[in-house]
C-alpha positions as CSV (number, residue, x, y, z in Angstrom):
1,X,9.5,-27.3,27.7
2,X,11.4,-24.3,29.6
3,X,9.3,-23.6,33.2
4,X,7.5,-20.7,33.1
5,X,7.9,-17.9,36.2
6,X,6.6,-14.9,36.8
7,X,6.2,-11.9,38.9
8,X,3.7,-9.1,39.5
9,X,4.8,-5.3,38.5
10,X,3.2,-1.4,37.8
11,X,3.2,0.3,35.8
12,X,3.3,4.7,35.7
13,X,0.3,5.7,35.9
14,X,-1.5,3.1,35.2
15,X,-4.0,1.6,37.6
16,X,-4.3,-2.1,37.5
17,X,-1.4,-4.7,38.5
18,X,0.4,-6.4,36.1
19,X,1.8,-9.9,35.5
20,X,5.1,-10.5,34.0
21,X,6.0,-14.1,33.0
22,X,9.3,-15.1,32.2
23,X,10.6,-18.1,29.7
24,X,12.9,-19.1,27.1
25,X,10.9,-20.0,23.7
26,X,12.3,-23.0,21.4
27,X,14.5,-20.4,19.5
28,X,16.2,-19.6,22.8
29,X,15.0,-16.3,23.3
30,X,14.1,-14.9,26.7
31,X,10.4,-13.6,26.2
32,X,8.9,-11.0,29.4
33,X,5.3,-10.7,28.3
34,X,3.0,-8.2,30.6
35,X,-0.3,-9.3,31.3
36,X,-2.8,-6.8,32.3
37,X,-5.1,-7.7,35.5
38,X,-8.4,-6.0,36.7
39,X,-7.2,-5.8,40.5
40,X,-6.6,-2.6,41.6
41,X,-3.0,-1.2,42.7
42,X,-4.2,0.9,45.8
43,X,-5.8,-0.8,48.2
44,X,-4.8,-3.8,49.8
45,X,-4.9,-5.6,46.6
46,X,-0.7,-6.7,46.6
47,X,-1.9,-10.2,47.9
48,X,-4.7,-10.8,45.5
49,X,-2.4,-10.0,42.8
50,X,0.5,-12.5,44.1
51,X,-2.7,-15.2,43.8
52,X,-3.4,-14.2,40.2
53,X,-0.1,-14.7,39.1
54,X,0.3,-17.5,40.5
55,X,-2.8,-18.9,39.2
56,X,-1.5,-18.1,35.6
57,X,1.8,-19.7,36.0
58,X,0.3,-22.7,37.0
59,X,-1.6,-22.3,34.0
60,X,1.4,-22.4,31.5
61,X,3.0,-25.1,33.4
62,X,0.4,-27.6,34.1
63,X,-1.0,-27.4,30.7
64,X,2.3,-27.7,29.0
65,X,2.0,-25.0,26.5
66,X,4.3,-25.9,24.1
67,X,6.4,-22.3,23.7
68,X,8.0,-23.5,20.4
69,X,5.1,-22.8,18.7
70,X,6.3,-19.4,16.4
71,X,2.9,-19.0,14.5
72,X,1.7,-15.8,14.2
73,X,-1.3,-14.1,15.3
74,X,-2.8,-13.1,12.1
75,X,-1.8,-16.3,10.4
76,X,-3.1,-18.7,12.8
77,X,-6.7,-16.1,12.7
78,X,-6.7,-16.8,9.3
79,X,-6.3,-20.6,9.0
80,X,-8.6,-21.1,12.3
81,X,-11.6,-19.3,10.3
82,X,-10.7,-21.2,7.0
83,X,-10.5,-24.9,9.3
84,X,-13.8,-23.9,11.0
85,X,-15.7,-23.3,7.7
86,X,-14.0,-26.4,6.2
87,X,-15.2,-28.7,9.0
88,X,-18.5,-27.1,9.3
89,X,-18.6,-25.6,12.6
90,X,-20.0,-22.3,11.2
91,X,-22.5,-22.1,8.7
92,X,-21.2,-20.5,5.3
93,X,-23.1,-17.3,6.5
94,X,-21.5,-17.2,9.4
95,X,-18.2,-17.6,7.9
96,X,-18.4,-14.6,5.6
97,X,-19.9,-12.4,8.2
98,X,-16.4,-13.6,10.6
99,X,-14.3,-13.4,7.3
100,X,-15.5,-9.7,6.8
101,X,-14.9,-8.6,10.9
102,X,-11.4,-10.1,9.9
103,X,-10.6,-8.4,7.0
104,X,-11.7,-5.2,8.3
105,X,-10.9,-4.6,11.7
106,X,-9.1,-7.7,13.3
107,X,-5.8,-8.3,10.7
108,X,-5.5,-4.1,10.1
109,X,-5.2,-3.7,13.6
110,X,-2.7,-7.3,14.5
111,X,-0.8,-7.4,11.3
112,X,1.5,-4.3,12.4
113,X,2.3,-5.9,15.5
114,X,3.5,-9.2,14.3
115,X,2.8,-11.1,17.7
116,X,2.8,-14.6,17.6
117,X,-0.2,-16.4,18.9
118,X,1.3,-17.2,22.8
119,X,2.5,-13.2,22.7
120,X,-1.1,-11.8,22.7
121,X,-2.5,-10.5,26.2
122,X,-5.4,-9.2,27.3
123,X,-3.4,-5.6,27.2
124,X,-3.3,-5.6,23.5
125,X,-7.1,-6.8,23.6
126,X,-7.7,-3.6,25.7
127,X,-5.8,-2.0,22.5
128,X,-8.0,-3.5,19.6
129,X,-11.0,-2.3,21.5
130,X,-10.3,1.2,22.1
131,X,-8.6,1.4,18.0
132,X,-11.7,0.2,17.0
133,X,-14.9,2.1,18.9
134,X,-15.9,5.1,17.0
135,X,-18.7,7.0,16.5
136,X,-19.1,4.6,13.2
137,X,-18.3,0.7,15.4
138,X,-20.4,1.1,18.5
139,X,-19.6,-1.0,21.4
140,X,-22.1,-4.1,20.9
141,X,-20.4,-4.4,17.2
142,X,-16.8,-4.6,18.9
143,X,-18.3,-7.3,21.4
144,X,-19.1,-9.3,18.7
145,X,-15.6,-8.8,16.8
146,X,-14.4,-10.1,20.8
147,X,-16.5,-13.2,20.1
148,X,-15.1,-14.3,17.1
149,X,-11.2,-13.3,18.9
150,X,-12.5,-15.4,21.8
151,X,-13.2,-18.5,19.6
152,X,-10.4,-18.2,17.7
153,X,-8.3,-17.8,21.1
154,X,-10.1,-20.5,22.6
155,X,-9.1,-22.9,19.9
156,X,-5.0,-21.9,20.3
157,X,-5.7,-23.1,24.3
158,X,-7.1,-26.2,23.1
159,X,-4.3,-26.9,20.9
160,X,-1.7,-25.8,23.8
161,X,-0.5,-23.1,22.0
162,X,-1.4,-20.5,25.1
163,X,-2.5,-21.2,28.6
164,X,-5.9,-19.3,28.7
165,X,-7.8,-17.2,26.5
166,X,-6.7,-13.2,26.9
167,X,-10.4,-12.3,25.7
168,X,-11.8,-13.6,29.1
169,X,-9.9,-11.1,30.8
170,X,-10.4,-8.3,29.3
171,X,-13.0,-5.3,30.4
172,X,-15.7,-5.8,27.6
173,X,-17.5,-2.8,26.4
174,X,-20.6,-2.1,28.0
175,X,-24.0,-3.4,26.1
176,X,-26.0,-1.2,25.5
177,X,-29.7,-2.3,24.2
178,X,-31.4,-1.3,20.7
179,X,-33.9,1.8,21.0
180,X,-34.0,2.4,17.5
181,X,-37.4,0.1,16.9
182,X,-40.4,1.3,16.4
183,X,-44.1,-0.6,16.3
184,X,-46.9,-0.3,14.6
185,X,-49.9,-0.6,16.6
186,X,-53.1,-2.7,15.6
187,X,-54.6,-0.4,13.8
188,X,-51.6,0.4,11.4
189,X,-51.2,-3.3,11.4
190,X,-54.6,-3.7,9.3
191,X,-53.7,-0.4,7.5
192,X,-50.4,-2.2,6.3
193,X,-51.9,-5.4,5.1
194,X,-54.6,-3.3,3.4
195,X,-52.4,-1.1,1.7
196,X,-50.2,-4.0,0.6
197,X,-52.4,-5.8,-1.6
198,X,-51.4,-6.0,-4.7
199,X,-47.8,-5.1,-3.7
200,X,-44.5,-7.3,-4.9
201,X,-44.4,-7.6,-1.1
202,X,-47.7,-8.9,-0.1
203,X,-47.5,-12.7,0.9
204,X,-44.0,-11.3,2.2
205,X,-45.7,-9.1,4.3
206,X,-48.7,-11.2,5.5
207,X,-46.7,-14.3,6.8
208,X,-44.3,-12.2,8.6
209,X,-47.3,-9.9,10.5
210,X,-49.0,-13.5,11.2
211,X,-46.3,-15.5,12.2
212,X,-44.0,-12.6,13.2
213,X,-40.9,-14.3,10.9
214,X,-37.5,-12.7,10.4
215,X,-37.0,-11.6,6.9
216,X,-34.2,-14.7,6.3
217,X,-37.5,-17.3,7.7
218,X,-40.2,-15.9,5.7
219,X,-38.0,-15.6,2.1
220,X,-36.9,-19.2,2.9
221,X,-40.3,-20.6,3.1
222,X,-40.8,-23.4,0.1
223,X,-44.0,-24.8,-0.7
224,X,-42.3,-27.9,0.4
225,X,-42.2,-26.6,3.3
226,X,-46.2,-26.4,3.5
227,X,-48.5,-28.8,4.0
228,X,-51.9,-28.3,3.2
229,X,-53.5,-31.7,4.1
230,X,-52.6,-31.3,7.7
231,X,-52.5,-27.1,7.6
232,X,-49.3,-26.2,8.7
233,X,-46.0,-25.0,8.2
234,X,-42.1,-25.9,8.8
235,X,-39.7,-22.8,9.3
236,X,-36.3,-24.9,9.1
237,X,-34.9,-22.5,6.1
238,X,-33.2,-19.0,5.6
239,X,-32.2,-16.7,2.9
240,X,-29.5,-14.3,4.2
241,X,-27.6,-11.9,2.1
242,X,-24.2,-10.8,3.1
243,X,-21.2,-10.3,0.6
244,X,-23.4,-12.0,-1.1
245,X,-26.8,-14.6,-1.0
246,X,-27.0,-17.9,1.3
247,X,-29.8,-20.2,1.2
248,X,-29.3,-22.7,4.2
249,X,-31.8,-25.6,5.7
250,X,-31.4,-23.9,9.3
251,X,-32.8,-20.8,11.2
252,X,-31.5,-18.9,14.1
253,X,-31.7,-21.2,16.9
254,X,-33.6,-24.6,18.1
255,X,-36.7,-22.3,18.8
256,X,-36.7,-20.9,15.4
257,X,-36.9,-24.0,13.5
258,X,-40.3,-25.4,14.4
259,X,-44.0,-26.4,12.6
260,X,-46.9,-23.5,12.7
261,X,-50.2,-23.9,12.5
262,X,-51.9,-22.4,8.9
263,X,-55.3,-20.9,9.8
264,X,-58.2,-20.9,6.8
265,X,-57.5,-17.5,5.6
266,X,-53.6,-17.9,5.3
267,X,-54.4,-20.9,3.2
268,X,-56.7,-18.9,0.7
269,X,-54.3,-16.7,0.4
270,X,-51.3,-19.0,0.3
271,X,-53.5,-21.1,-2.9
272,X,-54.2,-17.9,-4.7
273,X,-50.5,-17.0,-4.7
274,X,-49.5,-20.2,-5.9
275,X,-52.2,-20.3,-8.8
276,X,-50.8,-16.8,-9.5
277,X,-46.8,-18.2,-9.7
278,X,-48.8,-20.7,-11.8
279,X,-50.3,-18.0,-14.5
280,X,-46.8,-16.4,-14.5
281,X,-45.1,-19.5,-15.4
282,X,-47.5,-19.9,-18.5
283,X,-46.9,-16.4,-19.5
284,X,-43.2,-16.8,-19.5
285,X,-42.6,-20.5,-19.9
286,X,-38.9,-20.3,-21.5
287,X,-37.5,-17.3,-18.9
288,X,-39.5,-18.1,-15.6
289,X,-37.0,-19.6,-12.7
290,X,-38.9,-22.2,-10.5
291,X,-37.1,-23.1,-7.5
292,X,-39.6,-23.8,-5.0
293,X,-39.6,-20.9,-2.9
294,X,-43.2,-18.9,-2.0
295,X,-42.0,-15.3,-1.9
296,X,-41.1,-14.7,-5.3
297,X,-41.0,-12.1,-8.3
298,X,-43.2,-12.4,-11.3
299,X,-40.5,-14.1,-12.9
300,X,-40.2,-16.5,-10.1
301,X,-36.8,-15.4,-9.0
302,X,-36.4,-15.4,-5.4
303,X,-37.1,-12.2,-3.5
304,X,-33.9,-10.4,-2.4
305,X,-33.4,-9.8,1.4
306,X,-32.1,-6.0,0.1
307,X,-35.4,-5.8,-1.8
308,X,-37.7,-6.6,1.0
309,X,-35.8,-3.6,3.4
310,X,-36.0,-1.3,0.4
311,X,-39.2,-1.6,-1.0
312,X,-40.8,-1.8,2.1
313,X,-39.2,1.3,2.7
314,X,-40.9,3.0,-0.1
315,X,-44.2,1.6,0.4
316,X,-44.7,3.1,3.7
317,X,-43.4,6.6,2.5
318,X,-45.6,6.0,-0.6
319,X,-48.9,5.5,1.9
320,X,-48.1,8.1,4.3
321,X,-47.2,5.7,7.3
322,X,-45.4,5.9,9.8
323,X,-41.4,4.5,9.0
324,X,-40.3,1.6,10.5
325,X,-37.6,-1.3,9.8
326,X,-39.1,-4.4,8.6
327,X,-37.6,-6.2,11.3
328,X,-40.1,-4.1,13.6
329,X,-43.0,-6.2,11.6
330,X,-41.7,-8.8,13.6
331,X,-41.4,-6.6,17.3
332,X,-45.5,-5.3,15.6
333,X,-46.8,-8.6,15.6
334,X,-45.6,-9.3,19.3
335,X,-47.3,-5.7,20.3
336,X,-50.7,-7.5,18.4
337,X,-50.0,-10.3,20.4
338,X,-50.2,-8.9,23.6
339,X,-53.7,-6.5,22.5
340,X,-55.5,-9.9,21.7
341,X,-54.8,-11.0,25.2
342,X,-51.9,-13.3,25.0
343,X,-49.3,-13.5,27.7
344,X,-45.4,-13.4,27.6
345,X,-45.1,-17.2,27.5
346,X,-47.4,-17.3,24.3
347,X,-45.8,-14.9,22.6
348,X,-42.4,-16.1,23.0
349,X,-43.4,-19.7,21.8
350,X,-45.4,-18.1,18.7
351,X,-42.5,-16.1,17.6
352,X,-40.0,-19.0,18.6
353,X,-37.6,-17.0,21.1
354,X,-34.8,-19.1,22.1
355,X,-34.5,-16.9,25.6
356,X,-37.9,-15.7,27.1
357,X,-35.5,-12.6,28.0
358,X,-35.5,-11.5,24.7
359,X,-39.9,-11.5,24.4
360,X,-39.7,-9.5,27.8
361,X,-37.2,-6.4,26.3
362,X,-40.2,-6.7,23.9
363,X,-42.8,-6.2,26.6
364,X,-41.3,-3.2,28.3
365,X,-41.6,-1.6,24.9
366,X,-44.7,-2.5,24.7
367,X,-45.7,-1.7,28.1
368,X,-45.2,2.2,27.5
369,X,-48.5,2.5,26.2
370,X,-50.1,1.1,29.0
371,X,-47.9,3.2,31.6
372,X,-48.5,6.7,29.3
373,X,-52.6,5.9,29.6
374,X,-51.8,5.9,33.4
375,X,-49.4,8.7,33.5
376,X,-52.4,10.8,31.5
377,X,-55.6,9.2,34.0
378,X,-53.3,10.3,37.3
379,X,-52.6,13.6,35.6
380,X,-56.6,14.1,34.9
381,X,-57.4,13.1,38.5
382,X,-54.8,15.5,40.2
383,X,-56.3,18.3,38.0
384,X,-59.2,17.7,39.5
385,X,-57.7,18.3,43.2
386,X,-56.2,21.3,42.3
387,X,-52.3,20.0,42.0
């Protein structure tokens, strides 16, 4: 392996140091890559930088990169996705939302350049991200296209292809929190499972208010799954829909995939839906599709993730209420939560949080009502002094 040296350099008009390395790859070539730092040019910074590149040229050397390694960006992109679905390190979900970013956004933007693998830097990181933000691909999407880069990086410095990951230096675009979601309060709550009755969507509908389920948990629930003797439920499978649909015996994270309780009236209703699957089966014994799964059609075909945003869509619109994603049914149940009395704590462990962080985004959204019913008792009050 040829040493690896290196020096630090600026560029016009640019306002960050750079680090140049220089080495002779296995085909003999002399190679001067630029790597782009975050330490400033004016100031006092010259020293800092000096340290930096020194750090990464220990890097090359002591982890003995092997520079005869030609394989090219894109290439080894492509076979690290294919390797990790093949040795089930993703699940197949997983896989086709990566294999989508890929196809896409990551190989349009690389494939021009033809670098190999130990050529990337964090510069043409910087490069992918500011192709790829638009008014369409906000900035939270591109850090998750960084993600999958990072792994996929990560990997080639396992393998000694490159001495550190270029995604870990890199200035990420800021994230930036959802405040699309909306919530229904308690009284829409009971308006919504009133108006649903009788609706395609109604056992979809009530187990996701109760438990507050993600769509994937609540159309993955199988009557396997429940256990009437000892009333309760296991949430350990999800039906996603992608490119196309997955079924898969896992959920989000460790949190998700727990045992709930089932109360009296979710088991009446959970009975009468299976004697009604029952009476539909009769009715169409040669064309009904029994596959175990609780939220189904009349035909006893699955429901569709699509279906459930769609419909619901139209059933709101249809009953004059307010419109909401159905993944706010979810963000609705924790706002129910909370009016019964029940503090963060419980309501992350009921609707299985991995990171309490998450429950408290939650509260703060919930906490405007409380905090407008202030604003307007303050406002009364300095009425009454004449303010």
């Amino acid at each position: 392996m040829t040493d690896v040296k290196g020096c630090v350099a600026v560029k016009k008009g640019r306002p960050y140091y750079f680090i140049v390395l220089d080495y002779v790859d296995g085909q003999g070539e002399r190679k001067r890559p630029w790597i782009k730092t975050d330490i400033l040019v004016k100031g006092n910074n010259k020293r800092r930088a000096n340290a930096r590149r020194d750090e990464v040229v220990a890097e090359y050397n002591s982890q003995k990169v092997d520079l005869s390694k030609d394989t090219l960006f894109v290439d080894f992109m492509t076979q690290w996705l294919e390797m990790s679905k093949l040795n089930l390190t993703i699940a197949a979900s997983t896989y086709d939302g990566y294999k989508g970013v890929m196809n896409k956004h990551i190989l349009p933007f690389f494939e021009p350049l033809k670098l190999r693998v130990r050529d990337v830097t964090p510069g043409h990181i910087q490069q992918y991200i500011k192709h790829t933000l638009s008014p369409k691909v906000s900035g939270n999407t591109v850090r998750n296209h960084l993600a999958n880069l990072s792994k996929c990086l990560e990997s080639a410095v396992k393998q000694n292809i490159i001495a550190f990951n270029p995604v870990k230096r890199i200035d990420r675009p800021k994230k930036k929190k959802f405040t699309g979601a909306k919530y229904y309060n308690e009284r829409q709550i009971e308006q919504l499972l009133d108006i649903s009755k009788g609706d395609p969507l109604e056992i979809v509908i009530l187990l996701t208010v109760f438990y507050g389920l993600r769509r994937s948990e609540v159309l993955g629930i199988k009557w396997n799954a429940i256990d009437f003797e000892n009333d309760t439920m296991a949430i350990n499978h999800t039906v996603v829909q992608l490119s196309k649909e997955y079924r898969e015996d896992s959920t989000k994270n460790d949190a998700s995939n727990s045992i709930v309780p089932l109360t009296n009236n979710i088991v009446q209703r959970l009975k009468w839906w299976r004697t009604q699957q029952e009476q539909h089966k009769l009715l169409q014994p040669n064309d009904y599709i029994d596959e175990g799964y609780v939220c189904t059609q009349i035909d006893g075909s699955l429901i569709k993730p699509h279906y459930v945003s769609d419909h619901f869509k139209l059933l709101l619109a249809k009953n004059n209420m307010p419109p909401i994603r159905f993944h706010d049914l979810r963000h609705s149940s924790a706002g129910y939560l909370k009016h019964l009395g029940f503090d963060l704590k419980d309501i992350q462990v009921w609707l299985r949080h991995g990171d309490i962080s998450t429950t408290m985004n939650i509260y703060v959204h919930l906490n405007m009502d409380a905090k407008r019913a202030i604003a307007e008792n303050l406002s009364q009050r300095f009425q009454e002094f004449g303010t």
